[in-house]
Structure formats: C-alpha cells, structure tokens
C-alpha positions as CSV (number, residue, x, y, z in Angstrom):
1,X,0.0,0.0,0.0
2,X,0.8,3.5,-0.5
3,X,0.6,6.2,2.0
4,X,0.9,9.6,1.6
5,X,1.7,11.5,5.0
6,X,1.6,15.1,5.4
7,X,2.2,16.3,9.1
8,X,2.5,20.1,10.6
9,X,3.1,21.0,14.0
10,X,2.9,24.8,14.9
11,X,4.1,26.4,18.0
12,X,2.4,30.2,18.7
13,X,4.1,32.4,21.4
14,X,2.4,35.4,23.2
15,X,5.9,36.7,23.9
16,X,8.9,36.3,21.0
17,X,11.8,33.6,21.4
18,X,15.0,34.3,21.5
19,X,16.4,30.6,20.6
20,X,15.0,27.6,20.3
21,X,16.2,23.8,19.8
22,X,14.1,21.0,18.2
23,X,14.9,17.1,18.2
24,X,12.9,15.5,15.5
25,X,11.9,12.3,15.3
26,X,9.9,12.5,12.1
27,X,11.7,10.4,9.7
28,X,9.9,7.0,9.3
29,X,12.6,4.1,8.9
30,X,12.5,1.6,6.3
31,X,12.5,-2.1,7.4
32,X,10.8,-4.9,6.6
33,X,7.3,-4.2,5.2
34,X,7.7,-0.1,5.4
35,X,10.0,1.3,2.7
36,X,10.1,4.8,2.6
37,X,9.9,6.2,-0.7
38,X,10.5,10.0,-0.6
39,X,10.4,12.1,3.0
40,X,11.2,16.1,3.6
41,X,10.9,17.7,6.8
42,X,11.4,21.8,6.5
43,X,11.7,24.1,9.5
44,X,11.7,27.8,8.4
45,X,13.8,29.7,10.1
46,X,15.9,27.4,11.5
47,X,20.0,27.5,10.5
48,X,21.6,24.8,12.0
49,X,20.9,21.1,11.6
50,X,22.9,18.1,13.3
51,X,21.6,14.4,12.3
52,X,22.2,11.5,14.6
53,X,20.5,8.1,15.7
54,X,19.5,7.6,19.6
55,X,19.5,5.0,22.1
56,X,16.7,3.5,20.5
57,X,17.6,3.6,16.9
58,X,15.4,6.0,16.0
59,X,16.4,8.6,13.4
60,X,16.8,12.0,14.6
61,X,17.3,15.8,13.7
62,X,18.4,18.4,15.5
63,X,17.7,22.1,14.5
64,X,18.3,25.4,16.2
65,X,17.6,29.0,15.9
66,X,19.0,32.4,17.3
67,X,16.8,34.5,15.6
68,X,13.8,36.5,17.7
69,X,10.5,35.1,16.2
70,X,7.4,34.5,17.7
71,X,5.9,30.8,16.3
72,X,7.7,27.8,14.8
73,X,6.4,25.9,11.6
74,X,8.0,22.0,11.6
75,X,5.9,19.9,8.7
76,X,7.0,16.7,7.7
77,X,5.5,15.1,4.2
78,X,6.5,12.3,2.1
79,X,5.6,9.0,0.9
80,X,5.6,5.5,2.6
81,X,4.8,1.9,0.9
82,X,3.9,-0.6,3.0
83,X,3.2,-4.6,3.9
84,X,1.4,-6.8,5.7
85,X,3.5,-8.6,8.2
86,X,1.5,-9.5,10.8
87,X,3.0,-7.0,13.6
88,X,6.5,-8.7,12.9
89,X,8.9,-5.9,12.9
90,X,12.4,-7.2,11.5
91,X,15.2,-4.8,9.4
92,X,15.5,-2.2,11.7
93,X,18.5,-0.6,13.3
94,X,18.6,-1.6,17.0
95,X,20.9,-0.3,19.2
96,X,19.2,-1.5,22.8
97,X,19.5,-4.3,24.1
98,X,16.3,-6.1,24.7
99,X,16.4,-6.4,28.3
100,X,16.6,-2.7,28.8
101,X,12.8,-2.6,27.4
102,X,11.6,-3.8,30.9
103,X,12.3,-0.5,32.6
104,X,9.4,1.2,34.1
105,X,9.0,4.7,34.0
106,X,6.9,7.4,35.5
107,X,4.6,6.7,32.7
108,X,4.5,3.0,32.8
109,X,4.9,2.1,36.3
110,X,2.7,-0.3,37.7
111,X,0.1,-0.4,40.4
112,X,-2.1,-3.1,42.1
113,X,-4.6,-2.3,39.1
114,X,-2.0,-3.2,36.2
115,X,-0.7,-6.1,38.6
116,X,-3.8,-7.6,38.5
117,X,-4.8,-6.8,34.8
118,X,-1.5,-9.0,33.9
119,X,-2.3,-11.7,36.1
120,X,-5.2,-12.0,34.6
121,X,-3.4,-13.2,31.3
122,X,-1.1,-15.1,33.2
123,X,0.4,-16.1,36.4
124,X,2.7,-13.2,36.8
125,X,5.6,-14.8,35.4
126,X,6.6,-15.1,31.5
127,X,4.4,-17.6,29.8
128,X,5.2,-21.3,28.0
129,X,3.1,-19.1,24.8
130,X,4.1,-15.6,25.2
131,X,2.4,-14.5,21.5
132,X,-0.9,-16.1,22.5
133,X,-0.3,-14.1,26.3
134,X,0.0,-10.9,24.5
135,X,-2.7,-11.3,22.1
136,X,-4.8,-12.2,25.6
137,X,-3.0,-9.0,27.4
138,X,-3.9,-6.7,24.1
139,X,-7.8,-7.6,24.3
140,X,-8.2,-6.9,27.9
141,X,-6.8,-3.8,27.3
142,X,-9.0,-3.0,25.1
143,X,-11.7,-4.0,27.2
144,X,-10.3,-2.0,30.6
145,X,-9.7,1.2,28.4
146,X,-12.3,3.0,26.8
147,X,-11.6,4.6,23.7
148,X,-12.0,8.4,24.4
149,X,-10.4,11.7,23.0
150,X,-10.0,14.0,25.3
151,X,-10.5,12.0,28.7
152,X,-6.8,12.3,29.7
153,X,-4.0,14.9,28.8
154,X,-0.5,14.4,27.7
155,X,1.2,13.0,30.9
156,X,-1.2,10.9,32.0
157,X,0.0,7.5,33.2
158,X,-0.5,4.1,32.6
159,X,-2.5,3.6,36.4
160,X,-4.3,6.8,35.9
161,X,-5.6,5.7,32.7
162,X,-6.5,2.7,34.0
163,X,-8.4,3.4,36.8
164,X,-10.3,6.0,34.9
165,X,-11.2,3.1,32.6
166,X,-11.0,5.7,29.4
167,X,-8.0,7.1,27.1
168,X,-6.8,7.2,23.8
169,X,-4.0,5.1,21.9
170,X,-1.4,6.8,23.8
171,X,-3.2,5.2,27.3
172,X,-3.8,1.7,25.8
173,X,-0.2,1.4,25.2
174,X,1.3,2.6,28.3
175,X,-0.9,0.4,30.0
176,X,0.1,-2.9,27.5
177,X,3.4,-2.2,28.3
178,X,3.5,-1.5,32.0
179,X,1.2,-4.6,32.3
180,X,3.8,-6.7,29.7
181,X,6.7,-5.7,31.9
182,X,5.1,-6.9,35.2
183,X,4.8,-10.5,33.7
184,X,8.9,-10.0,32.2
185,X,8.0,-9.2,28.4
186,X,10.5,-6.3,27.0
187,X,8.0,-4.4,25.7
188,X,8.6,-0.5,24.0
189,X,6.4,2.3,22.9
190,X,5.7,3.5,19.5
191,X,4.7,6.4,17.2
192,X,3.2,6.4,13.9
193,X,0.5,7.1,11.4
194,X,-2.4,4.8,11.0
195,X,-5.0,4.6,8.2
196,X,-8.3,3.7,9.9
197,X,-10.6,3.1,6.4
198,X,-13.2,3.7,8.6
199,X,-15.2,6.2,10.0
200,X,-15.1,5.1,13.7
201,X,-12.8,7.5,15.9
202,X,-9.5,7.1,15.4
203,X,-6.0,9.1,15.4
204,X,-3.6,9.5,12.1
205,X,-0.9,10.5,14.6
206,X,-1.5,7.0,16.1
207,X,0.5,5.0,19.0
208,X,1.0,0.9,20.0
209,X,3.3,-1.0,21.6
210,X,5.9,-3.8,20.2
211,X,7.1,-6.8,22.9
212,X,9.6,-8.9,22.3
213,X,8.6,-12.6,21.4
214,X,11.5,-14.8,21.2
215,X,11.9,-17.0,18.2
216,X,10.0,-13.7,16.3
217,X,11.4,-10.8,17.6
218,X,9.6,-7.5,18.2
219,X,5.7,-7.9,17.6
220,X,2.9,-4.6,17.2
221,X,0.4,-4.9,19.2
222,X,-2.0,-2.1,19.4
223,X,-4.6,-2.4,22.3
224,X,-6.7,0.7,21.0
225,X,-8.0,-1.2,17.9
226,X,-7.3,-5.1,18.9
227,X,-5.4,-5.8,16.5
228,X,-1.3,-6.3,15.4
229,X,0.0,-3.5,12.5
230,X,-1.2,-3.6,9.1
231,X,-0.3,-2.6,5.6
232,X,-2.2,0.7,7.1
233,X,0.4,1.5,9.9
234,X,3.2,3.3,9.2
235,X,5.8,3.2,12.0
236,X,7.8,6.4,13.0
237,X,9.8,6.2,16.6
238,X,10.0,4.2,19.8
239,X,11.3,4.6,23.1
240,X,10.3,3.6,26.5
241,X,7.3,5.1,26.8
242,X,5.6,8.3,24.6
243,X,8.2,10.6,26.5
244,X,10.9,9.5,24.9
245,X,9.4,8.3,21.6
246,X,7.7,11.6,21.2
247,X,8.6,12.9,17.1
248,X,9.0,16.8,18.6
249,X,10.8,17.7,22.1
250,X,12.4,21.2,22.1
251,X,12.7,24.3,24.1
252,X,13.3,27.8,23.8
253,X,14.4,30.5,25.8
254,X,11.5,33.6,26.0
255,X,8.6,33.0,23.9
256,X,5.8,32.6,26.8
257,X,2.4,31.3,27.0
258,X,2.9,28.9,24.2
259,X,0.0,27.6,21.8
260,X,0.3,23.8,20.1
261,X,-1.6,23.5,16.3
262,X,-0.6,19.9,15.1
263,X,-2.6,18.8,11.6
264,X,-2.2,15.4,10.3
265,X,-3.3,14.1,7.1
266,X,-2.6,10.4,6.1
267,X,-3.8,9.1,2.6
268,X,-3.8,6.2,0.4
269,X,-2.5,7.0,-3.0
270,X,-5.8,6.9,-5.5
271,X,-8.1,5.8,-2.0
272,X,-9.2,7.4,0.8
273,X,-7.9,10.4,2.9
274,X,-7.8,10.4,7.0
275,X,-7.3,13.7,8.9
276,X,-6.5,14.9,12.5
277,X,-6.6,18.1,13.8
C-alpha cells in the first residue's frame, strides 16, 4: 500500500523567542514491510541542523535558531509503501538491548490495578506461549480502556488511565506495556501514522506497543483497535514510553504562554484520505 503522510506541528508564542532547539523524530525508517519512498521535513527559520540516531535507533534531527521570532512551523510530508506482516517488525536498526525494554518509567509504572490486569493473562511470570499471552494482554486492554479523546492529557499514566477506565491510543499502550513488563515481556512504545478506512474515531498521529517474542522478535500490538499492525500503519519512533518516543521535544528560551496546532493528514495514493486536527 501506499501512504501519503503530510504532518505540521505549529508552535504560537504570546511573547517572541529568543532561541530555540528542536529534536525530531519524524523520519519513518525503512524495514521490513515499510520502505520509505520520498520524505522532507522543512523548518523555516531554522539554521543549524545536526543528524544522529538515539539510544533506541530512531532517526533523529536536531535544528536550532538564534533569531527572535514569535511561532515555529515544523511539517514533515512524504511518501511510505507498505506490507502486511502480521505485527513482525524485523530490518531495523537496534541499538538496545532487549532487556533494557523492561524499565518502568513514570509513565508506565505499575500499580495493584495493572498487577492484576497481567495476572489475569497469566500467572505473573513469562508464559510457555508468550504470542498467544500478548494477544490475551492486548484484548483486555481493550476491554479495561475505553476509547476516548479527550479524557486524559498528555502526561497521564498508565495507572491513571486505568483506573479511569477511558483514554486514547497513547493510554492503551502505556498500559500494555507496563502490564507486559510486570509479567517479564521487553515491551517499547511506538509512534506512527495509522490509516483507519473507517469512519469510527480514530488518530492518524497513532500510537501501539511492540514486545519482544523470542523466536519472532519485536511484535505490534495495538490495544486501541485489537489488533497487530497492518499494511495501514506506518511506524515512525519508539522509546520507553511516549516521552521518549515523542517525534517533537524542544525548548526555547522567551517566547511565553505557548500555543500547540498539530494537523495530520494520512492518505492512500488513488483511495481514501484520513485527517486529525
């Protein structure tokens, strides 16, 4: 399938910047099933650029600026063929080691709630059939978390999201992989662009989670629509949780009272056309 991806962030200050630094994970890698055909990420205004891969493998640019402005423009556009593979993610560039993928972190740390939700998939220790155990964790997932824009905010937790019984993708897969790590799964977050074909709610900015299944390697799972990655996913970054993994982090010195615009359009070539604003 082909995808085209067009994705603009804007950041509005009340009071002008005098500098600011970007790191931006907005290049989607090619691998096994996702070849990417022809990407550009522009950044007006910005003079310097540094390129560089992090602890997780992902791609990454750096850009900076010294000149006074008031907003930043960062769009990202290109186009991505993809393949059916069944949530098997093999070809990328890994630079972790697996083990470190059962770190909990502010986002992902587990409660009573999340201890129980994995021992309801198993007995609290790594399965005999760890694919059919994270199928089992993905649906009751699904099944604990609601799907619901705008019931939780950027930094809410894995526990909080849980309790609260209601989130969106970026909730269902902190709480797969909190829950994943509790039973001793490696499991990572990730970013990326999804292409519903539908007209149920969904995000084109979209998030999952991959564990490690030995024998197979990294698998997708994505709690928030039940099911592994498709031809219609297109992966962008991981990380530990969607802190690290995030495609924009930057800061800026001056420029108060900032504003967020983010517009996401993902498209099949010659099909249909999914936006998120």
């Amino acid at each position: 399938m082909l995808i085209e991806i067009r994705h603009v962030t804007t950041y509005r200050y009340a009071t002008p910047a005098r500098y600011s630094i970007q790191s931006l994970r907005l290049t989607p890698p090619s691998f096994d099933g996702q070849d990417l055909l022809a990407w550009t990420i522009s950044a007006p205004g910005f003079d310097k650029h540094i390129e560089y891969r992090d602890g997780f493998g992902n791609l990454v640019h750096m850009a900076s600026t010294s000149m006074l402005h008031d907003g930043i423009t960062i769009e990202a556009s290109g186009i991505v063929e993809t393949e059916d593979r069944c949530g098997i993610v093999r070809g990328l560039i890994e630079v972790a080691p697996v083990r470190v993928f059962l770190r909990e972190t502010e986002r992902t740390a587990p409660d009573k709630a999340v201890r129980d939700l994995a021992r309801s998939v198993s007995n609290g220790k790594v399965p005999k059939d760890v694919l059919d155990c994270m199928h089992a964790l993905m649906r009751a997932v699904q099944e604990a978390v609601d799907y619901e824009i705008g019931a939780t905010h950027e930094h809410t937790n894995a526990a909080d999201a849980l309790a609260a019984g209601k989130g969106v993708c970026q909730d269902h897969a902190h709480v797969f992989i909190s829950a994943a790590r509790v039973i001793g799964i490696p499991a990572r977050y990730v970013n990326g662009y999804f292409l519903s074909g539908t007209i149920a709610p969904s995000e084109a900015h979209h998030a999952w989670a991959e564990a490690w299944i030995d024998g197979l390697g990294w698998v997708g799972f994505d709690p928030a629509n039940g099911m592994c990655p498709t031809e219609r996913y297109v992966r962008l970054a991981c990380g530990f949780d969607a802190g690290s993994a995030s495609p924009i982090r930057g800061t800026q010195r001056g420029g108060e009272y900032e504003a967020l615009d983010v517009k996401v359009e993902v498209e099949q070539q010659g099909g249909q056309q999914q936006q998120q604003q």
